[in-house]
Structures are given as C-alpha cells and as structure tokens.
MOPAC internal coordinates of N, CA, C and O (Angstrom, degrees):
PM7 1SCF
backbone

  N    0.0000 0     0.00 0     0.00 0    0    0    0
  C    1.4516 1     0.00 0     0.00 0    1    0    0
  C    1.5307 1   110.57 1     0.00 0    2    1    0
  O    1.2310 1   115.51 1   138.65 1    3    2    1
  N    1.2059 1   126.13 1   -41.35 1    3    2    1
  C    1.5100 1   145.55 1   177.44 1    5    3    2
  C    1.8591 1   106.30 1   -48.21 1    6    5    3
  O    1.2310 1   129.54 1   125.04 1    7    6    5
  N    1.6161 1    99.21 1   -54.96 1    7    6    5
  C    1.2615 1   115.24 1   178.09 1    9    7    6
  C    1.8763 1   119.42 1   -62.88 1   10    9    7
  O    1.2310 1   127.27 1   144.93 1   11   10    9
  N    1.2396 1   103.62 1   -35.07 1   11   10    9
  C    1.5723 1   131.00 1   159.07 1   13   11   10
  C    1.3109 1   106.67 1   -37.55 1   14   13   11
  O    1.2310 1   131.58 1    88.32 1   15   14   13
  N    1.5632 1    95.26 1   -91.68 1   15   14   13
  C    1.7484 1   100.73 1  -164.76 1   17   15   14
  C    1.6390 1   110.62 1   -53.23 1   18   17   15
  O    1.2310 1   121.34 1   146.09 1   19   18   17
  N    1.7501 1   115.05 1   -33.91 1   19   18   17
  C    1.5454 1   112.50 1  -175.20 1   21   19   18
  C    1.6865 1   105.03 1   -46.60 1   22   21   19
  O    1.2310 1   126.72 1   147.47 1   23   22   21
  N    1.1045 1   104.67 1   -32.53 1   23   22   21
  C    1.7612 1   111.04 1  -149.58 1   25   23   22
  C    1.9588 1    94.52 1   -91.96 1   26   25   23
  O    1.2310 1   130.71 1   140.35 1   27   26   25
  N    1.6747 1    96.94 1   -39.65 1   27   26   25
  C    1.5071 1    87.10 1   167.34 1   29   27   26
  C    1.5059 1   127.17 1   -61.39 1   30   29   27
  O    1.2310 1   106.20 1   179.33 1   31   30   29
  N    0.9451 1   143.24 1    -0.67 1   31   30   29
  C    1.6368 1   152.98 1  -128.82 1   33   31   30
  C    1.3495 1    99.09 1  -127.69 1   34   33   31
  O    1.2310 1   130.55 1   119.65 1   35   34   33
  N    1.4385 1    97.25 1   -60.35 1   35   34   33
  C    1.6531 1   137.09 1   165.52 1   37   35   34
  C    2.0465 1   119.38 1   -29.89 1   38   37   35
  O    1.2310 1   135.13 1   112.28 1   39   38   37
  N    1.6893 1    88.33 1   -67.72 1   39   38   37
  C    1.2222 1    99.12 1   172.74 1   41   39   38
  C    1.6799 1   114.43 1  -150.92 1   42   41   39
  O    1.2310 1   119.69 1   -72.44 1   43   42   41
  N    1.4850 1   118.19 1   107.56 1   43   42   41
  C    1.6990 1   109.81 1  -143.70 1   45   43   42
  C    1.6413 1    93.48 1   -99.28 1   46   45   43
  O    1.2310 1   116.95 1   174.12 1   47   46   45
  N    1.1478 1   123.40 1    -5.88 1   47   46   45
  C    1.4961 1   119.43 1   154.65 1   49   47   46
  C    1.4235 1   132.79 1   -53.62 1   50   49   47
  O    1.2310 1   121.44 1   176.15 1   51   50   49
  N    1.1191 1   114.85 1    -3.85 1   51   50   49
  C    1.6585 1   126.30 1  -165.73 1   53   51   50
  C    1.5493 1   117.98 1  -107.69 1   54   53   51
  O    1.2310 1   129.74 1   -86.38 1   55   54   53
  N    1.2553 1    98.83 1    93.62 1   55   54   53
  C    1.7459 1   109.04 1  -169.69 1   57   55   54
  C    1.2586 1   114.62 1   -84.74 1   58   57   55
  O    1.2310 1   105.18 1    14.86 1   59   58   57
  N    1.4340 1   145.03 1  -165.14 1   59   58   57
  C    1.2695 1   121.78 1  -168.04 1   61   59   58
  C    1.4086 1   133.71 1   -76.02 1   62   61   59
  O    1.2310 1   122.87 1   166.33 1   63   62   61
  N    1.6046 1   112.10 1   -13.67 1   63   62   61
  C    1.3352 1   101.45 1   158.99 1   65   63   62
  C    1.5038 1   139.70 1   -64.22 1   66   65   63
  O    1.2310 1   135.20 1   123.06 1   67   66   65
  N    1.5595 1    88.19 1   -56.94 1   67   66   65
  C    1.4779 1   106.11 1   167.01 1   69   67   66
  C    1.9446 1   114.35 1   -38.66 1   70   69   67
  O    1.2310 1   135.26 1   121.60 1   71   70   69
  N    1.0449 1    88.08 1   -58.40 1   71   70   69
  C    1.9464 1    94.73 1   176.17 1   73   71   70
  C    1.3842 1   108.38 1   -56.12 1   74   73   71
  O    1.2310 1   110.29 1   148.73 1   75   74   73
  N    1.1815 1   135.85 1   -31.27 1   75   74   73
  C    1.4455 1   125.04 1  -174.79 1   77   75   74
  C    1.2357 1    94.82 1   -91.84 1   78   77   75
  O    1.2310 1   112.25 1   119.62 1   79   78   77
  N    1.2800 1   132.22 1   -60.38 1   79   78   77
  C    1.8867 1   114.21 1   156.13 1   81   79   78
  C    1.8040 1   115.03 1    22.05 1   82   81   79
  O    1.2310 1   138.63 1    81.40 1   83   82   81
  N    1.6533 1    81.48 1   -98.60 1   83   82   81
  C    1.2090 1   148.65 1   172.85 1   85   83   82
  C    1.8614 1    93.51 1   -16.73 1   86   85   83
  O    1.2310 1   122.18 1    97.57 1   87   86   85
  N    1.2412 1   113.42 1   -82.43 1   87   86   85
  C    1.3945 1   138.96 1   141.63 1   89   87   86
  C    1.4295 1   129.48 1     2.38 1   90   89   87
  O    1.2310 1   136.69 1    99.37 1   91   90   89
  N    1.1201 1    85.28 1   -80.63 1   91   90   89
  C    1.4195 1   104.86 1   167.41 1   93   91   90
  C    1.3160 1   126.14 1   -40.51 1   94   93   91
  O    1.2310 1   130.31 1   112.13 1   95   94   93
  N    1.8309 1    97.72 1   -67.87 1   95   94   93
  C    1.7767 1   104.66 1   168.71 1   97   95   94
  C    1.2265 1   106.61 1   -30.99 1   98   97   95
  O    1.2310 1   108.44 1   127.62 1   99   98   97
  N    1.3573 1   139.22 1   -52.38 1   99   98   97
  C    1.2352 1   131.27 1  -133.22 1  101   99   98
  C    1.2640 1    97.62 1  -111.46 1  102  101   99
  O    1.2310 1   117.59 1  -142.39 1  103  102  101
  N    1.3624 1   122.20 1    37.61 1  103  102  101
  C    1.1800 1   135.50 1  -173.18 1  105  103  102
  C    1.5830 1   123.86 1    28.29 1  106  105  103
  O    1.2310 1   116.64 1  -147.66 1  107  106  105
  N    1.1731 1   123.99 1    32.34 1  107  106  105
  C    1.3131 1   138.02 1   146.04 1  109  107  106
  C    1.7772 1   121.66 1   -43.41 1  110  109  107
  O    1.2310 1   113.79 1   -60.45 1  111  110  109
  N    1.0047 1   129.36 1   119.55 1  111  110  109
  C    1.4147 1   147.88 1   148.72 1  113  111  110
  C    1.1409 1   104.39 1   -41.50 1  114  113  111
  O    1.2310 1   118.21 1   -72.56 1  115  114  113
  N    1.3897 1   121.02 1   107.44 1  115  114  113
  C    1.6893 1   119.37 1   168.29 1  117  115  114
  C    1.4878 1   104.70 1  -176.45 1  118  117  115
  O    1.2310 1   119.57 1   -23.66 1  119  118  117
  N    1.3769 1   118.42 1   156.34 1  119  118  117
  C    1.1057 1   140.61 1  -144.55 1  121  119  118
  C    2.0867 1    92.43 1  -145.70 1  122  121  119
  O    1.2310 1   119.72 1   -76.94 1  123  122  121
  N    1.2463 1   118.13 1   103.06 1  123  122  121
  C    1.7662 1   125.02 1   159.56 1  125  123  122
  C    1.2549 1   101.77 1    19.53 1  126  125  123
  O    1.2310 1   128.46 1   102.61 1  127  126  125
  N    2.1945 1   101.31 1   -77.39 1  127  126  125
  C    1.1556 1   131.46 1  -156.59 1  129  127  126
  C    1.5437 1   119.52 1   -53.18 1  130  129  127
  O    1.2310 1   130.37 1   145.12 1  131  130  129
  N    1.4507 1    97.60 1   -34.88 1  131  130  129
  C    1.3460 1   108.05 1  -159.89 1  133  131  130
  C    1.9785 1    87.52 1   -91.19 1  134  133  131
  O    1.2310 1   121.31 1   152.25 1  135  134  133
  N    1.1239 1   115.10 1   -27.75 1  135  134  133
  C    1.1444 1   100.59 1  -177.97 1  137  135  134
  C    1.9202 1   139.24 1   -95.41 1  138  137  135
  O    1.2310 1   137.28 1   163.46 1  139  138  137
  N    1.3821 1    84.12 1   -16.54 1  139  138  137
  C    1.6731 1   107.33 1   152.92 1  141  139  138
  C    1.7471 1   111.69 1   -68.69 1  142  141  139
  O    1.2310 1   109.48 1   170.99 1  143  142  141
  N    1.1236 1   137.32 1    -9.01 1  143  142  141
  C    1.4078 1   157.33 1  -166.57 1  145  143  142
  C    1.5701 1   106.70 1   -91.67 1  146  145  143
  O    1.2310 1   132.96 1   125.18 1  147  146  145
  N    1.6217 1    92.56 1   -54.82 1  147  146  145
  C    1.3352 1   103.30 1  -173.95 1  149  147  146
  C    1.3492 1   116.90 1   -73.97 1  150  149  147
  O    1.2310 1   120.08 1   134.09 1  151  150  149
  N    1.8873 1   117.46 1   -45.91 1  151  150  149
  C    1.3689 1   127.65 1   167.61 1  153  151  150
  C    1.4282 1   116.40 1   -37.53 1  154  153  151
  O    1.2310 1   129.27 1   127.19 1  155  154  153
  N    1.4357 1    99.74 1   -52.81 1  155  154  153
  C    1.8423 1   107.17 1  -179.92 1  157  155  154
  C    1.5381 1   106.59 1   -52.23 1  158  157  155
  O    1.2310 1   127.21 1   119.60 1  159  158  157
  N    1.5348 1   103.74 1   -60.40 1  159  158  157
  C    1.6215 1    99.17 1   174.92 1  161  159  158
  C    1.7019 1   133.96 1   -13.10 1  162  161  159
  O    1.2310 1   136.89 1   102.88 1  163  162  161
  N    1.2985 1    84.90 1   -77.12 1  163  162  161
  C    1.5153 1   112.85 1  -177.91 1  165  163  162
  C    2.0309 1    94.44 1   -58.25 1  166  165  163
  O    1.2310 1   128.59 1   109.18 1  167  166  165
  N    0.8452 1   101.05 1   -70.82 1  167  166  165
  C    1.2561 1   109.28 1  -177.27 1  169  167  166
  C    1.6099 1   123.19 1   120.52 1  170  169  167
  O    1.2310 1   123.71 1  -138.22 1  171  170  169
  N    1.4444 1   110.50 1    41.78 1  171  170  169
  C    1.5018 1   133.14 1  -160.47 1  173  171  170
  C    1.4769 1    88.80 1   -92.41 1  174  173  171
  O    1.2310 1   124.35 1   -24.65 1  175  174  173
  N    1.5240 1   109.25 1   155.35 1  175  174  173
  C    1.3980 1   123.59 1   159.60 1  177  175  174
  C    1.4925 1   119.91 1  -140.30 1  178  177  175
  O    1.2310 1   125.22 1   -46.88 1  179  178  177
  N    1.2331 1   107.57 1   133.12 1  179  178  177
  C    1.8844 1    95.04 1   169.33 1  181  179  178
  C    1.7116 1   118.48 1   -61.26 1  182  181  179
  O    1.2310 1   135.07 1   -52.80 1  183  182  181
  N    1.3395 1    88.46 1   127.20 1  183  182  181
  C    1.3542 1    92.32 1   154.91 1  185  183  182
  C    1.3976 1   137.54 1   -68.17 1  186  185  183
  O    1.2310 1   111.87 1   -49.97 1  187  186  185
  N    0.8885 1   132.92 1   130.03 1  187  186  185
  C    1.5526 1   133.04 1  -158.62 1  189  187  186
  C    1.6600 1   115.96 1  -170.07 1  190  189  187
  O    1.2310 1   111.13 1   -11.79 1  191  190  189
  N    1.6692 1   134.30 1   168.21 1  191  190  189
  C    1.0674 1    99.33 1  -178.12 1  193  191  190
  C    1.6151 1    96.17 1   -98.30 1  194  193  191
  O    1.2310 1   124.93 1    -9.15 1  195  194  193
  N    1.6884 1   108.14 1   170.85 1  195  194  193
  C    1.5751 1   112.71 1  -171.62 1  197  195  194
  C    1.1718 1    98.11 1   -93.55 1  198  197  195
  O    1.2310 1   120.78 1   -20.56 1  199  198  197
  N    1.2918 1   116.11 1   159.44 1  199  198  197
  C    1.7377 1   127.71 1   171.29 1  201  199  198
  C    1.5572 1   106.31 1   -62.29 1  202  201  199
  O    1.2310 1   118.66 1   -16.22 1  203  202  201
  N    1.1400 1   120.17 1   163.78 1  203  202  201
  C    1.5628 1   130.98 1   179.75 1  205  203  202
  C    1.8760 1   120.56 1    73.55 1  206  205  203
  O    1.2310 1   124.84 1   172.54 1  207  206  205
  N    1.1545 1   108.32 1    -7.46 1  207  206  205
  C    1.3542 1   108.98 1  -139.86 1  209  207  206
  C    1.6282 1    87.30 1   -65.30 1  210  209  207
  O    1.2310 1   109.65 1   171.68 1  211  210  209
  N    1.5310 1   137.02 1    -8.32 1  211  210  209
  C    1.4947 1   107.68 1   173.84 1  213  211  210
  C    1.7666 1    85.44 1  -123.07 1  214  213  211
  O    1.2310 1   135.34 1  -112.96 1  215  214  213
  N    1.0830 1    87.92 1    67.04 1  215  214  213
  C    2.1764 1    90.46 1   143.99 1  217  215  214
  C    1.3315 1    87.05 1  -135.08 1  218  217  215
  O    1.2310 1   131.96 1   -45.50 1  219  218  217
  N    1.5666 1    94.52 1   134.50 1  219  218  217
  C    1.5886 1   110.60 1   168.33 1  221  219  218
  C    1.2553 1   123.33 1   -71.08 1  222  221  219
  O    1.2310 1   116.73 1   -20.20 1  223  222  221
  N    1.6001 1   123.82 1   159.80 1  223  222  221
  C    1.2880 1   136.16 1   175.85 1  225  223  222
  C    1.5597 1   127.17 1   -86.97 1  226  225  223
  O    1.2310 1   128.03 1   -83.61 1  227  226  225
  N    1.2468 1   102.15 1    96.39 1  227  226  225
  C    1.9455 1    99.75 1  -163.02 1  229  227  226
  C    1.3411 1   120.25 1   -24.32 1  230  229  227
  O    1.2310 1   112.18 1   154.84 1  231  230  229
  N    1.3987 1   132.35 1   -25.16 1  231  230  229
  C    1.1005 1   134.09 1   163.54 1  233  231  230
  C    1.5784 1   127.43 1   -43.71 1  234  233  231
  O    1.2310 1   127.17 1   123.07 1  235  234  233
  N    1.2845 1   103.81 1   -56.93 1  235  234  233
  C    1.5579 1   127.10 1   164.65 1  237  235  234
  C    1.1560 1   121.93 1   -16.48 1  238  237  235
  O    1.2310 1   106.31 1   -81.40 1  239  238  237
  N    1.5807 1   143.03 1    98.60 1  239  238  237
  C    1.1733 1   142.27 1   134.68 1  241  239  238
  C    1.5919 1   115.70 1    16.52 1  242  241  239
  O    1.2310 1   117.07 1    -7.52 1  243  242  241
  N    0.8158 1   123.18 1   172.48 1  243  242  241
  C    1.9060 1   153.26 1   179.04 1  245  243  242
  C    1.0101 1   123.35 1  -163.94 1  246  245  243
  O    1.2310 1   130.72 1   -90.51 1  247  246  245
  N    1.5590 1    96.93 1    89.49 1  247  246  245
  C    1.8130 1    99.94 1  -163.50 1  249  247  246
  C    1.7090 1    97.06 1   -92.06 1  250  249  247
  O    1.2310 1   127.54 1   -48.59 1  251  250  249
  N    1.2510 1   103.10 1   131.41 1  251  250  249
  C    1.9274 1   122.61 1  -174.66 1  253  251  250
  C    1.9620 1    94.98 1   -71.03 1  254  253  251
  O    1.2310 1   137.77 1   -37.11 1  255  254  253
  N    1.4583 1    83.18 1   142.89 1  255  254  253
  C    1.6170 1    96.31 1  -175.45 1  257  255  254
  C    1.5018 1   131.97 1   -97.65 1  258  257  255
  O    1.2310 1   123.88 1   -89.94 1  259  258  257
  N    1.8074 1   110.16 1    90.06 1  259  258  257
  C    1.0817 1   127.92 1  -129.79 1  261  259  258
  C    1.7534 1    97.53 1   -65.84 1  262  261  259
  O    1.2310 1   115.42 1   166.24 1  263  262  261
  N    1.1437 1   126.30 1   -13.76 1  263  262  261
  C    1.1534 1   127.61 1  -148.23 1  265  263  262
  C    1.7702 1    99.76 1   -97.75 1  266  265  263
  O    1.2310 1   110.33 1  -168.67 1  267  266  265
  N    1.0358 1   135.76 1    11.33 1  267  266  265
  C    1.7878 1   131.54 1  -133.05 1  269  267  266
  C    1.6380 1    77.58 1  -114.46 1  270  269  267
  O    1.2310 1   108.08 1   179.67 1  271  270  269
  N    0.8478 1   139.86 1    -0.33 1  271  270  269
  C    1.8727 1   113.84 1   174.90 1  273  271  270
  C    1.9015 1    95.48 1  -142.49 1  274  273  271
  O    1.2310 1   126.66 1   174.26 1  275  274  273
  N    0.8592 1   104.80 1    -5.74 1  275  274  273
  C    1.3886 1   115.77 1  -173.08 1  277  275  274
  C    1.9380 1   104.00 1   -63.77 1  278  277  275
  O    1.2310 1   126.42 1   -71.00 1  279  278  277
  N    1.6072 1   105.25 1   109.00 1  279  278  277
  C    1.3723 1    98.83 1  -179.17 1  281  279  278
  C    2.2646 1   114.62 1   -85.38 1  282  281  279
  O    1.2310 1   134.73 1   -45.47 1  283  282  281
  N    1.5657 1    89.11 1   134.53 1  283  282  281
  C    1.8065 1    85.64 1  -165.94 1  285  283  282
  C    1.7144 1    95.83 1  -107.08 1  286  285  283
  O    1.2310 1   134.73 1   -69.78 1  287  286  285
  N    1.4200 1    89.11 1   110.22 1  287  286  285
  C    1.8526 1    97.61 1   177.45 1  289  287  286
  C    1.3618 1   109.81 1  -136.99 1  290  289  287
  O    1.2310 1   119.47 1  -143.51 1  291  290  289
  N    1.3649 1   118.61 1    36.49 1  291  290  289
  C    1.1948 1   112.60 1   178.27 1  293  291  290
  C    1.9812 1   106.94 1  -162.60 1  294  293  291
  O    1.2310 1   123.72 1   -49.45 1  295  294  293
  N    1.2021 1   110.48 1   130.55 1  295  294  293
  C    1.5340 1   116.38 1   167.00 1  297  295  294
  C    1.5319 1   125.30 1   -10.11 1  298  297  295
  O    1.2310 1   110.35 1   -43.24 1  299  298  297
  N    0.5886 1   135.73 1   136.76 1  299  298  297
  C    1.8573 1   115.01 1   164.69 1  301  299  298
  C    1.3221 1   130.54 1    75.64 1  302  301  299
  O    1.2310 1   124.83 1   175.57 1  303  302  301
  N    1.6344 1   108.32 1    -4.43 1  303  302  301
  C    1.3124 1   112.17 1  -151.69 1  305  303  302
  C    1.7450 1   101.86 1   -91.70 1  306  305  303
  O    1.2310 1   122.91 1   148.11 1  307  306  305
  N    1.3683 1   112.04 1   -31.89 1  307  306  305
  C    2.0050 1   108.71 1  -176.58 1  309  307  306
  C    1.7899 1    71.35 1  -128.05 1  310  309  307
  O    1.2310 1   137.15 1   -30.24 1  311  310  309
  N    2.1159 1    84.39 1   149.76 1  311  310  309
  C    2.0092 1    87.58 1  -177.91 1  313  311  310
  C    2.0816 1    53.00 1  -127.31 1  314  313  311
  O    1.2310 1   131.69 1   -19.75 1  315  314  313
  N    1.4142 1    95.03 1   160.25 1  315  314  313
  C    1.3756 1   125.24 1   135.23 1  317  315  314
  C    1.2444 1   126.12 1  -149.36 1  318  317  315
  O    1.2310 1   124.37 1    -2.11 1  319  318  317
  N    1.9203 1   109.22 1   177.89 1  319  318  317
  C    1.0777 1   111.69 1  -135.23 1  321  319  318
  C    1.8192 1   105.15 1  -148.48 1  322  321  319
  O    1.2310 1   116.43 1   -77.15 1  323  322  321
  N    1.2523 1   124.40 1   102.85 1  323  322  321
  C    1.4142 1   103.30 1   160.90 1  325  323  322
  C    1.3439 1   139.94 1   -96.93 1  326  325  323
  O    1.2310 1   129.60 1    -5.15 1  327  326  325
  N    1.3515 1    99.09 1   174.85 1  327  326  325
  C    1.8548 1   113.74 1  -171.08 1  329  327  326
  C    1.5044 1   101.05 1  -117.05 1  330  329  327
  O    1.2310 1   132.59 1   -69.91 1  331  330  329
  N    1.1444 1    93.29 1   110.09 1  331  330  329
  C    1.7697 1   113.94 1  -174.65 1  333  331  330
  C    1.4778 1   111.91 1  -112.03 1  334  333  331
  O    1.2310 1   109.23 1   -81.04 1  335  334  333
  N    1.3644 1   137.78 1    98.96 1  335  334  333
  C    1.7744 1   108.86 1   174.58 1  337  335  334
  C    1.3849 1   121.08 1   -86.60 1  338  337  335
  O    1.2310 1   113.18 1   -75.09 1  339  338  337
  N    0.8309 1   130.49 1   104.91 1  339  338  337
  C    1.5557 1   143.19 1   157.16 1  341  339  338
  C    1.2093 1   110.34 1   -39.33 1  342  341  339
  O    1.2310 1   110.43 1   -60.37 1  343  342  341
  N    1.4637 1   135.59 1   119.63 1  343  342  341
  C    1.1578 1   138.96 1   175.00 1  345  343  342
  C    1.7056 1   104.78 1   -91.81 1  346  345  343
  O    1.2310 1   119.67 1   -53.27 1  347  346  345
  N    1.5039 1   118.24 1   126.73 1  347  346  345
  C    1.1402 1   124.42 1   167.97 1  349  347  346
  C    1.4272 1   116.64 1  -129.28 1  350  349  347
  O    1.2310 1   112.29 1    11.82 1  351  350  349
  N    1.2054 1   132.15 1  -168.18 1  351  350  349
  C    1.4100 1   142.78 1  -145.71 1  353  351  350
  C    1.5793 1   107.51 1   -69.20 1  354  353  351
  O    1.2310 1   124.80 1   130.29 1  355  354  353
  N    1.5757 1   108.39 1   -49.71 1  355  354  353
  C    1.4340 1   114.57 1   175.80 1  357  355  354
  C    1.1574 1   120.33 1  -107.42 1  358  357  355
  O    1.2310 1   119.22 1  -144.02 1  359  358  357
  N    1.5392 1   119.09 1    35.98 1  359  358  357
  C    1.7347 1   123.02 1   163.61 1  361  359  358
  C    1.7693 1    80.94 1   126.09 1  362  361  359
  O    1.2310 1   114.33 1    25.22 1  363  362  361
  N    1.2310 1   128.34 1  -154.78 1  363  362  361
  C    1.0020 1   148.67 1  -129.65 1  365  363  362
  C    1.7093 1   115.73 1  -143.89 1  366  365  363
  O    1.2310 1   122.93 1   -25.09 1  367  366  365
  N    1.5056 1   111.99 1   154.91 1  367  366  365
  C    1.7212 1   118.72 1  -166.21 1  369  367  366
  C    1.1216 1    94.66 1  -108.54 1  370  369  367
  O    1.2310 1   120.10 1   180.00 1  371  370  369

C-alpha cells in the first residue's frame, strides 16, 4: 500500500490498470484485483477529466451575444479568447 500511494503522488492519473503496469515493472507481485482493492482502501482516485463537464447547470445565466449585429472592419476591434485545459502532472491548467 506504501508503494501505492508513493507512485500515486508520483503520477495521480494511474487507475488500477495502469498501477499494476506500473507494479509490475518493478517487479512487484500483484494481481488488477488485488490492486483496485487496495486503491479503494486508501481511498485514491484517478484523476482524469469527468463526463458532462460542458453541459450547463440550470442555474446558469445566458449571457446574450454582444457581438451579432456588430459590423468588424477594422484591426483590433473584437480580441477573442479561448479556454483550453491542459492536463498536467498534478490535475490540470
């Protein structure tokens, strides 16, 4: 379990396959079963992204789309901008 959490810490994307992988290399004795067992234990989860995450929340506003008659004839005049998350080592940008 010790060896578990080090490796979860390590790399927190790695759910029970990946970890017995993982495991394995390192010539560890282990079996999926026994190691999805252990994850639950502790109470670890992969990080990953969740399903749904762009359906909105009925609560949510409806912001009107200021730009829809707006004539663009000049440089500089609308900037936009996206929202991208980058997944990195300890969750996401």
């Amino acid at each position: 379990m010790r060896v578990i959490d080090e490796t979860y810490l390590a790399y927190p994307a790695f759910g029970s396959r990946q970890m017995t992988r993982w495991l394995r290399r390192k010539k560890e004795l282990v079996n999926r079963k026994r190691v999805r067992r252990l994850i639950q234990q502790v109470g670890l989860e992969a990080i990953y992204p969740k399903p749904n995450l762009s359906r909105k929340h009925p609560q949510d506003p409806v912001f009107r789309y200021l730009l829809r008659r707006l004539v663009i004839d000049r440089p500089n005049q609308v900037w936009a901008m996206d929202i991208t998350y980058l997944p990195i080592q300890g969750g996401f940008i």
